[in-house]
Legacy VTK file of the C-alpha trace (Angstrom):
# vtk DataFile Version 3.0
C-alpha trace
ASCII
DATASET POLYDATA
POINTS 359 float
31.325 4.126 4.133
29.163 7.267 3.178
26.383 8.522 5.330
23.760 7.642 3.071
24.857 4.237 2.885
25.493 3.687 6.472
21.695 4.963 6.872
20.622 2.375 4.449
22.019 -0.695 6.677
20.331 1.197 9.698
17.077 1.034 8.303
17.945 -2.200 7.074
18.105 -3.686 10.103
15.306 -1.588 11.606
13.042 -2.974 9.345
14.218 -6.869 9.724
13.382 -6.040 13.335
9.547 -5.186 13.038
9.289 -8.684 11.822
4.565 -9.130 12.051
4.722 -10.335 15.345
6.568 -7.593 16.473
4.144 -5.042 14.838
0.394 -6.559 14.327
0.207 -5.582 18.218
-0.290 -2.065 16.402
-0.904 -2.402 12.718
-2.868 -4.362 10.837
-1.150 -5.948 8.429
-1.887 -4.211 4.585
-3.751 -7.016 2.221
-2.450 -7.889 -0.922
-3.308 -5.351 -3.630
-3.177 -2.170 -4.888
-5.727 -0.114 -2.992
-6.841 2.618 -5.873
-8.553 5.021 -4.301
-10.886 8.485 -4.997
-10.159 11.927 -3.230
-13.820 13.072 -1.924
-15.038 16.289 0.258
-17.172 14.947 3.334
-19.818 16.781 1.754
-19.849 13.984 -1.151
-22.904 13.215 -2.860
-24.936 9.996 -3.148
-24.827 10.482 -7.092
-21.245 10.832 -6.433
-20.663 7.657 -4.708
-22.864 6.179 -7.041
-20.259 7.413 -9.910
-17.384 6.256 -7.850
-18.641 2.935 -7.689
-19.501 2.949 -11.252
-15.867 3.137 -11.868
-14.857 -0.161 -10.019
-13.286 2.048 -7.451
-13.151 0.339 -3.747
-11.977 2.895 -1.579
-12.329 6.690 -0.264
-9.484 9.289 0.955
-12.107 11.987 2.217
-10.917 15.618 3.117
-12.664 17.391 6.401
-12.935 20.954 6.707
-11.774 23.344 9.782
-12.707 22.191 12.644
-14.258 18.764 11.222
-11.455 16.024 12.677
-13.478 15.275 15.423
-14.146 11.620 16.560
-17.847 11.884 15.961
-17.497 13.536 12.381
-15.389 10.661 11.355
-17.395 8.381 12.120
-20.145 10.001 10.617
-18.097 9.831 7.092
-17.447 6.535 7.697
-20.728 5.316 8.229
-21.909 7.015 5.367
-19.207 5.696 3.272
-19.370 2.136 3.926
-23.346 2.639 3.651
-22.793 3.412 0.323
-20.334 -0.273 -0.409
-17.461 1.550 -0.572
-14.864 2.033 2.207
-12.440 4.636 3.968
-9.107 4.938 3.534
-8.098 7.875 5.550
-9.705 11.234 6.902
-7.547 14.729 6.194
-7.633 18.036 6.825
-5.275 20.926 6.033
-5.050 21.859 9.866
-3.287 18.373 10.737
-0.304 18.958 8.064
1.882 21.917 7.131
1.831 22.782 10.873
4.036 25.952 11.015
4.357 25.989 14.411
5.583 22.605 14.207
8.052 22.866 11.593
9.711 26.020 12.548
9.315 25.220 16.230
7.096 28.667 16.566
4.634 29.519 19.987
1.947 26.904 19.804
3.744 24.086 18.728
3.178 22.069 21.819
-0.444 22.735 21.256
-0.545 22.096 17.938
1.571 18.413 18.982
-1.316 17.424 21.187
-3.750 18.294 18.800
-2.134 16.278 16.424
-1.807 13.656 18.547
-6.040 13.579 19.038
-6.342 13.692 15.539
-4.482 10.281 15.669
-6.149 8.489 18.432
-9.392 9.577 16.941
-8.704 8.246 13.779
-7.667 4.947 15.448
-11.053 4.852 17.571
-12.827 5.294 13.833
-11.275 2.140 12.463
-9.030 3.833 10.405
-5.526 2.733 9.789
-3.493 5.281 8.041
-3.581 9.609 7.738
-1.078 11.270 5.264
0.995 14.311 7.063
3.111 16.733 5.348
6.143 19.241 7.152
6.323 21.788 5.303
6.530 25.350 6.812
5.661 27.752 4.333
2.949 25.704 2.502
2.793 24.278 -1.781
4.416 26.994 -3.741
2.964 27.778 -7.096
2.823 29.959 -9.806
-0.354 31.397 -12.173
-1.909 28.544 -13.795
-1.044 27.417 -17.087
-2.770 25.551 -20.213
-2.125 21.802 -20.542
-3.109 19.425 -23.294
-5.730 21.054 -25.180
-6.254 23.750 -22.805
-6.988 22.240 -19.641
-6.023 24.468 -16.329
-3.196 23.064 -14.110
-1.074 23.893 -11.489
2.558 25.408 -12.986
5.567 25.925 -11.122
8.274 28.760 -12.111
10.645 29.638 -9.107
10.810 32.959 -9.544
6.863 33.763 -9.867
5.920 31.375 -7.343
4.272 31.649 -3.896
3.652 29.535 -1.315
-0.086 28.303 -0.096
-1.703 26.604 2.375
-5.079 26.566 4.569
-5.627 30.145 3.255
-1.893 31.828 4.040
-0.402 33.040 1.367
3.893 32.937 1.684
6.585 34.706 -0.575
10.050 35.716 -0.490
12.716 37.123 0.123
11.702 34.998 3.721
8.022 33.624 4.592
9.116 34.013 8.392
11.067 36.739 8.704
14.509 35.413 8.895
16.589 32.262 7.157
16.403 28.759 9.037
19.158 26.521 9.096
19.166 22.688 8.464
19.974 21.975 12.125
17.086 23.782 13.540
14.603 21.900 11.491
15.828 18.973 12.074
15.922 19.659 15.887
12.566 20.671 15.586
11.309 17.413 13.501
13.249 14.937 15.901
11.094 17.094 19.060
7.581 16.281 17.124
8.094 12.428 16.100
9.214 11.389 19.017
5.737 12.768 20.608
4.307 11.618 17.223
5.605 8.052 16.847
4.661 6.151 20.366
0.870 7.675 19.996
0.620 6.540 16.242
1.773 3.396 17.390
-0.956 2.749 19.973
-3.807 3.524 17.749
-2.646 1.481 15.143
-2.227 4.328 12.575
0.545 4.250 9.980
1.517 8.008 9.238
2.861 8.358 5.858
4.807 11.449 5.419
4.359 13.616 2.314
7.681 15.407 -0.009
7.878 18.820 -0.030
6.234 20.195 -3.033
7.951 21.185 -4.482
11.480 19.459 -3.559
13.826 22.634 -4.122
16.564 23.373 -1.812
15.266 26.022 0.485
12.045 28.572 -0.591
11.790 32.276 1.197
14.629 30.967 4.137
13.061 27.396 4.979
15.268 24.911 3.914
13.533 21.515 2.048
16.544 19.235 2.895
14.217 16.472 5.038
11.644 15.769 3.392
12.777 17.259 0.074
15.267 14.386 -0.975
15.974 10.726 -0.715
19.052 10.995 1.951
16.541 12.965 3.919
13.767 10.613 4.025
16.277 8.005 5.474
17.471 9.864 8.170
13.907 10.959 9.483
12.889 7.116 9.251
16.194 6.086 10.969
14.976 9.339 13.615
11.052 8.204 14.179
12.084 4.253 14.437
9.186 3.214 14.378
7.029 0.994 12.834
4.423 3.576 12.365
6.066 6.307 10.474
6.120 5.938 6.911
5.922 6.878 3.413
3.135 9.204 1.585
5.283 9.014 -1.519
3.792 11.999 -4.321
5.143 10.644 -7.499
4.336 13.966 -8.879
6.080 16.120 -6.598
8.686 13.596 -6.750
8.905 14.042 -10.503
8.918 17.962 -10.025
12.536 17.422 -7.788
14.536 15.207 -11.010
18.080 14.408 -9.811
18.121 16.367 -6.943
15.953 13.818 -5.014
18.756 11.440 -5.163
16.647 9.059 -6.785
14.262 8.934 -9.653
11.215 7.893 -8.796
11.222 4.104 -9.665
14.051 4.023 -7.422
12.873 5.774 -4.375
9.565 3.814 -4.436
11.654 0.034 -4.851
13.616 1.498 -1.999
11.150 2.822 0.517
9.189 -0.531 -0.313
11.814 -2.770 0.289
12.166 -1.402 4.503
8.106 -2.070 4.446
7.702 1.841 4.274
5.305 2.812 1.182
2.137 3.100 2.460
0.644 5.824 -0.493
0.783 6.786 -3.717
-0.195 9.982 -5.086
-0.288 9.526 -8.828
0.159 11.642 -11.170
2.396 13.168 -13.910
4.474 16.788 -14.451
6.082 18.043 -17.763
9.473 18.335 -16.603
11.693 18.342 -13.695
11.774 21.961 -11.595
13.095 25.031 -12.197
9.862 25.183 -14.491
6.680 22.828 -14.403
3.482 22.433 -15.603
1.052 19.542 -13.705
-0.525 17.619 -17.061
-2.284 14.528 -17.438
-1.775 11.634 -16.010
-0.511 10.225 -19.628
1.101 13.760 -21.145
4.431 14.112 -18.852
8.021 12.996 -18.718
7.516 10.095 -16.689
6.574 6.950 -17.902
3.688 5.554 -15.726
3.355 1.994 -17.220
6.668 1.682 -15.887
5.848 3.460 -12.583
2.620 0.935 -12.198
5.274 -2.437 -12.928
7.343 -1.093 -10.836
4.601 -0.987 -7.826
3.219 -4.374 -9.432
6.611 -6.027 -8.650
7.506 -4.478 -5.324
3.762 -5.929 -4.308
2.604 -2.504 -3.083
-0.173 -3.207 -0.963
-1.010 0.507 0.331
-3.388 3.370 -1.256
-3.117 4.903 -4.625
-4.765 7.900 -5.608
-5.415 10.173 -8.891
-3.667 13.939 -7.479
-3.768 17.269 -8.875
-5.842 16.261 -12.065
-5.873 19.266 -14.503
-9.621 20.522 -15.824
-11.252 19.495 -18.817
-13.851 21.281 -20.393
-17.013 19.018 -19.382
-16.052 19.665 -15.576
-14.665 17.839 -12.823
-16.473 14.279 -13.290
-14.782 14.344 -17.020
-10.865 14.933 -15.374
-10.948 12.587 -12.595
-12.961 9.532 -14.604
-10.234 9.682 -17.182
-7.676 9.521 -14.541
-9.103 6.899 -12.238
-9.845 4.691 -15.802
-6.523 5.406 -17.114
-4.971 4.210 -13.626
-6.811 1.026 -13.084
-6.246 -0.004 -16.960
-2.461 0.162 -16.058
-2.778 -1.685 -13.121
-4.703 -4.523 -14.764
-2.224 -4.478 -17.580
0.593 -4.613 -14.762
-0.998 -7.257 -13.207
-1.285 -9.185 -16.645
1.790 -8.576 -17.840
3.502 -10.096 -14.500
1.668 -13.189 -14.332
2.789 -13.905 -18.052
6.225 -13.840 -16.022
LINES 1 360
359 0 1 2 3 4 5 6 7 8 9 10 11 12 13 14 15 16 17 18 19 20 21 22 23 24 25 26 27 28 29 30 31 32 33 34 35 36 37 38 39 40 41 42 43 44 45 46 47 48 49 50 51 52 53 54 55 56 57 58 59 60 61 62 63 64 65 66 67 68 69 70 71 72 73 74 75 76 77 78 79 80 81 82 83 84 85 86 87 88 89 90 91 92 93 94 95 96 97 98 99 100 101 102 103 104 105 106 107 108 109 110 111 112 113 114 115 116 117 118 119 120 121 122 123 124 125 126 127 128 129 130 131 132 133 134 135 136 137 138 139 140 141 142 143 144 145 146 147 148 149 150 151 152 153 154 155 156 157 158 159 160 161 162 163 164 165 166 167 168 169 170 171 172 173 174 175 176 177 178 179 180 181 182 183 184 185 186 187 188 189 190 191 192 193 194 195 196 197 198 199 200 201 202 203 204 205 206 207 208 209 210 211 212 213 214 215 216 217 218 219 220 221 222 223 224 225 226 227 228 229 230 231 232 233 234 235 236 237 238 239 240 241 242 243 244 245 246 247 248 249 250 251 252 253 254 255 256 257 258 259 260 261 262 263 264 265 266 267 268 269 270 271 272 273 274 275 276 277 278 279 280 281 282 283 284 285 286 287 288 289 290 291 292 293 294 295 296 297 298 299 300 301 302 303 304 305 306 307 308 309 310 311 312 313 314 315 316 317 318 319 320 321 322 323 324 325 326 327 328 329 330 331 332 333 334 335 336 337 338 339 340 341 342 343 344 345 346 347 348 349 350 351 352 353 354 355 356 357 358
């Protein structure tokens, strides 16, 4: 039996054990639906909310700044979110994801841990059920922006022009940390954070979905991308947290950007996390082509087909959050990009729907 397999009944018969009695001590159990949701700044206008609303969407994922994932702020957002008829979906902030110290298991990673770990109660004590975390150690690696359809800026990808970004570090070869990691090490170091992660998660009733690398290439300036860079991966960090709180953030896009070396397209990988109860988000979106080169484009101008993707959600009954990601400019601003995105995603989701109660 290969590994990959054998991980597959494991999680098999993790999940048949966190039957809902076993886990609404902890979660609350996700209502049916498709949860389509808008990414906001806390700084987000009434006018803005007002728009949102305009465009039948439900639900917020709001973005903090430093310093901001505090108890009180959260609430604050929330209160002014839900004042507004619309409602919260989760609270992030680039300090509680692509933790360095974490990842490569640097000074001030037990710090970071229990910071983390606040972050999560917090969000708990706010009434709100779900963050998205990422592991990366060396941040999103791009290259110089490119034109898509009709000129529109986006986010390109060529491996040997890119450099890594996040929370205002800047990381490039030949190695971001001074030396080459090895697959043990970070896997050492991951199985040391979710085991502090997992139990607290658990007891605030937070799901933590965990983001792909982006993008999902083998290793970038020494780090290797092996966990959360592939399918085979993803099961073995499950089968490591075992718990009924630690989940899957699953990026179509960056998803996309990895082809075959994710070990599953992305139709697959989203019928498989869903079937062990692990998709808890969708990040939506479309790429040109599979990595070494790529060009973010929009959300109906890429190799994928998303009507599919949308069925395929539509039949797995995907009850989680799904949100427009990385939309490329247009030329009448930001309001322009993200309306045709958010319209284009809930027309395929009624059409989904439609289509599968004709049977």
């Amino acid at each position: 039996m290969s590994q990959l397999t054998r991980r597959n009944f494991a999680l098999a018969g993790m999940a048949a054990a966190m039957t809902p009695a076993a886990s609404a001590k902890t979660l609350t159990p996700l209502s049916p639906g498709i949860k389509i949701s808008m990414q906001v700044g806390e700084e987000v206008t009434d006018a803005d909310l007002t728009w949102i609303k305009q465009m039948g969407v439900d639900w917020l994922n709001v973005q903090t700044g430093k310093g901001r994932g505090t108890l009180d702020n959260f609430l604050a957002i929330k209160k002014k979110v839900e004042g507004a008829g619309l409602k919260v979906w989760n609270i992030s902030n680039n300090e509680n994801r692509n933790i360095e110290e974490i990842t490569l298991g640097l000074p001030g990673r037990d710090a970071r841990i229990e910071w983390l770990k606040q972050y999560i109660r917090d969000t708990g004590k706010a009434g709100i059920g779900y963050i998205t975390y990422a592991h990366m150690a060396n941040g999103i690696w791009s290259s110089t922006q490119e034109s898509t359809r009709g000129g529109g800026a986006a986010r390109a990808f060529k491996m040997e022009t890119a450099k890594g970004f996040w929370n205002g570090k800047t990381y490039e070869g030949p190695l971001s940390h001074g030396r080459k990691y090895s697959k043990e090490e970070l896997w050492e170091n991951y199985t040391y954070f979710i085991k502090q992660i997992a139990p607290v998660c658990e007891e605030a009733g937070v799901r933590f979905g965990i983001h792909p690398d982006d993008p999902p290439v083998p290793e970038l300036a020494g780090i290797p991308r092996h966990i959360f860079g592939t399918f085979d991966g993803y099961m073995k960090a499950l089968e490591i947290a075992n718990s009924p709180a630690i989940g899957v953030c699953l990026c179509c896009g960056t998803w996309m950007e990895g082809g075959k070396s994710t070990g599953k397209d992305v139709f697959e990988a989203a019928r498989a996390f869903a079937k062990i109860g692990k998709l808890w988000k969708i990040h939506f979106r479309n790429v040109t082509a599979p990595i070494p080169y790529f060009v973010e484009t929009y959300i109906d101008n890429g190799y994928t087909d998303m009507y599919k993707l949308m069925k395929t959600l539509v039949d797995v009954d995907f009850r989680g959050n799904l949100i427009a990601d990385h939309v490329p400019a247009m030329a009448t601003g930001r309001h322009a990009a993200w309306s045709y995105s958010m319209g284009y995603i809930r027309a395929l989701y009624a059409a989904a729907l439609a289509e599968k109660k004709r049977g």
